[in-house]
C-alpha positions in Angstrom: 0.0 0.0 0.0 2.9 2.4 0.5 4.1 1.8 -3.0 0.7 3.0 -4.3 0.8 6.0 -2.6 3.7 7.4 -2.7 3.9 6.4 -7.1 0.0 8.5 -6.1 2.3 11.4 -4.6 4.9 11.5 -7.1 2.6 11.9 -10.1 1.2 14.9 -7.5 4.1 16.3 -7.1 5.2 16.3 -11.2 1.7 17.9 -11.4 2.5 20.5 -9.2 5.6 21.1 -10.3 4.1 21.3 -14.1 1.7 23.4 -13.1 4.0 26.1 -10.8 6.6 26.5 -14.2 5.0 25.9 -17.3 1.0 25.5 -16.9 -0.2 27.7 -14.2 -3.8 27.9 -15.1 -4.0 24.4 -14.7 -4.0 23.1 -10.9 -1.4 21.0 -10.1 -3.5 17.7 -9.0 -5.0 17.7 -12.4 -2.3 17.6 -14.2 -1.0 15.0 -12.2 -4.1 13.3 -12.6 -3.7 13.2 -16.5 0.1 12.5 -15.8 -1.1 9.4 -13.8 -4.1 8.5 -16.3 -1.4 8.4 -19.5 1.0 6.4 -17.5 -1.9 3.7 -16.4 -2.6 4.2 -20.3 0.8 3.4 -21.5 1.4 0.5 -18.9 -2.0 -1.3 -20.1 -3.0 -1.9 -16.9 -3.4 -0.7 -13.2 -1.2 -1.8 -11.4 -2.3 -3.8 -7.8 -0.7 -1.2 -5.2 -2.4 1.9 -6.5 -5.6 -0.1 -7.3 -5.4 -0.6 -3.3 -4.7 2.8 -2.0 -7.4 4.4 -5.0 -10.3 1.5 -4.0 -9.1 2.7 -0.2 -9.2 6.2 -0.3 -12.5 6.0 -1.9 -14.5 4.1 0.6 -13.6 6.5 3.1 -13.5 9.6 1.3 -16.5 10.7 2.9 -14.5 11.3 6.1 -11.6 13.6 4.7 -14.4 16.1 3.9 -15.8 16.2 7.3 -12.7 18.7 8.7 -14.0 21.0 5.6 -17.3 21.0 6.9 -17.0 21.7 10.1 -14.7 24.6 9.4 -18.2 26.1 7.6 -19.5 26.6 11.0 -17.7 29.4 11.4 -19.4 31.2 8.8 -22.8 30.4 10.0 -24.2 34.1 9.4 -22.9 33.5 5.5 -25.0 30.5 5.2 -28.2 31.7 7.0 -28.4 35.1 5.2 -27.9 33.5 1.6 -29.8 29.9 2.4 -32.1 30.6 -0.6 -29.7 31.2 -2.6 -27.4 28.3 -1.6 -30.5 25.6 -1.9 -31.5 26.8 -5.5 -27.5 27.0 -6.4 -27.8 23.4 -5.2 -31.0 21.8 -6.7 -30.6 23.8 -9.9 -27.1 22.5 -10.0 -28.0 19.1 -9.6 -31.0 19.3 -12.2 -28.7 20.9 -14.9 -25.7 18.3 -14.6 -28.0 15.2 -13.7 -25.5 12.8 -15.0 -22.4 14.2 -15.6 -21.3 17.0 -12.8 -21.2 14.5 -9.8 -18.0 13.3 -7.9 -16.6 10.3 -9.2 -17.4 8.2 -6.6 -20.7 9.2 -6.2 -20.8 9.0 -9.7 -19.6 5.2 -10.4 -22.5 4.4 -7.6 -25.2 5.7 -9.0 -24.0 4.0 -12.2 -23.8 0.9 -10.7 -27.3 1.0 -9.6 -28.6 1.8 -13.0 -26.4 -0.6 -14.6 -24.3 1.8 -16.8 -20.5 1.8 -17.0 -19.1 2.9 -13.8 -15.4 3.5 -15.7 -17.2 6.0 -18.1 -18.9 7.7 -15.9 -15.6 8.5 -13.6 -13.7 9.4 -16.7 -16.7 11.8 -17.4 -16.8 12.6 -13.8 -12.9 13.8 -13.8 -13.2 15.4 -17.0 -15.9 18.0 -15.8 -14.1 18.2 -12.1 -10.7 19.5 -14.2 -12.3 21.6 -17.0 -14.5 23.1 -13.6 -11.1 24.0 -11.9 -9.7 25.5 -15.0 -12.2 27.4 -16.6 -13.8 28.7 -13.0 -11.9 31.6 -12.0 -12.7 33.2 -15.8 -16.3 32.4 -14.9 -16.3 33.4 -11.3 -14.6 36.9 -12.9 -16.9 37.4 -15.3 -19.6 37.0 -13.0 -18.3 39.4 -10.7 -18.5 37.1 -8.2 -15.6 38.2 -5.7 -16.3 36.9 -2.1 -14.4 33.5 -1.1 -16.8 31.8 0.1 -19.3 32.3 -3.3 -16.4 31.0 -5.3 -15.2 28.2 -3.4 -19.5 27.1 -3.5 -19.5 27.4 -7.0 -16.3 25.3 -7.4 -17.6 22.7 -5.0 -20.9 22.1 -7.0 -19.1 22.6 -10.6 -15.4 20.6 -10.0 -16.1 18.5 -7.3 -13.3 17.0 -5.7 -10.6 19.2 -8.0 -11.9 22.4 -7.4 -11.9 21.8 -4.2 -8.5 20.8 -3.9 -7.6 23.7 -5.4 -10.2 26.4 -3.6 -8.2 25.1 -0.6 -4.9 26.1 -2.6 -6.3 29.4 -3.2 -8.1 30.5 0.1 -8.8 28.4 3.4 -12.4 29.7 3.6 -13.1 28.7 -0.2 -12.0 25.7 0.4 -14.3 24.6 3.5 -17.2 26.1 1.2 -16.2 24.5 -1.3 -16.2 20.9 0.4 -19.6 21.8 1.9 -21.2 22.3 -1.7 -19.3 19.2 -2.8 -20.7 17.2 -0.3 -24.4 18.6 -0.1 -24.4 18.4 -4.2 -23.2 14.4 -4.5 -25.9 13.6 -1.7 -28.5 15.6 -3.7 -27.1 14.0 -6.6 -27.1 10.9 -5.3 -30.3 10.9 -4.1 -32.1 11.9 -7.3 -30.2 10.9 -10.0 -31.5 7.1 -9.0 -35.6 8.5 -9.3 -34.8 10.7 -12.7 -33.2 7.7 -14.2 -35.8 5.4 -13.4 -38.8 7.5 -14.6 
């Protein structure tokens, strides 16, 4: 298991280290995420230790977000004055990107349970979560949107686990909201993706 994640840590690392001197609109972890992805691509296979670290991680990824979340109670007053706004962001979010703008585990779930392909769907998953992270900050600017907290929301409920990786690299407070809209959109997601499908 320490093989797998520290081969998981180098590719972050190159990614960072791509991203710091010759992509800097790109955040590191997706670049080394597409690092990692053409290595696995060139090798044919996946090899068993960072199977067991990624199948790992996942089961308990729920947990790593719960430190993000509680750090949102600290900006209670945010939350209560713009609840209206935060609940539409959320169900309109997940009504707009019923399929494709969920995270990846989440994702490979509720494709499981209605029997599509659960390795297209994460590859779909990732591809919005980077494209998110990239293309939010134009957004967000365009938008005028300027407070920390809006962005790292938005990034939450657009790039999932990515943009929140990297709403945490830009700002501590985007990054709690950020894993707070991540986690509220994939149980929202979760919940009716499932009753959509089937009807």
């Amino acid at each position: 298991m320490i093989a797998g994640l520290v081969g998981i840590l180098v590719f972050q690392g190159l990614g960072e280290l791509v991203s710091r001197f010759l992509v800097p609109l790109i955040p590191g972890p997706a670049i080394g995420l597409l690092l990692l992805l053409a290595w696995l691509q060139i090798r044919r296979e996946v090899p068993a230790s960072p199977e067991l670290v990624a199948s790992t991680l996942t089961q308990h990824l729920g947990l790593l977000f719960v430190p993000a979340a509680v750090g949102v109670v600290m900006f209670w007053p945010y939350l209560r004055s713009n609840a209206v706004a935060l609940a539409a962001a959320l169900v309109g979010s997940v009504v707009l990107t019923i399929a494709v703008s969920v995270t990846a585990p989440i994702a490979m779930g509720v494709a499981e349970r209605i029997h599509a392909s659960p390795t297209l769907t994460a590859v779909f998953a990732i591809t919005t979560g980077i494209l998110g992270a990239v293309l939010a900050r134009f957004v967000l600017n365009a938008v005028g949107s300027k407070a920390w907290w809006q962005r790292g929301f938005a990034l939450g409920i657009a790039a999932h686990g990515i943009g929140t990786a990297r709403a945490f690299s830009v700002d501590p407070e985007a990054g709690r909201f950020a894993g707070l809209a991540m986690g509220l959109h994939g149980i929202l997601g979760a919940v009716l993706i499932p009753l959509v499908v089937r009807h």
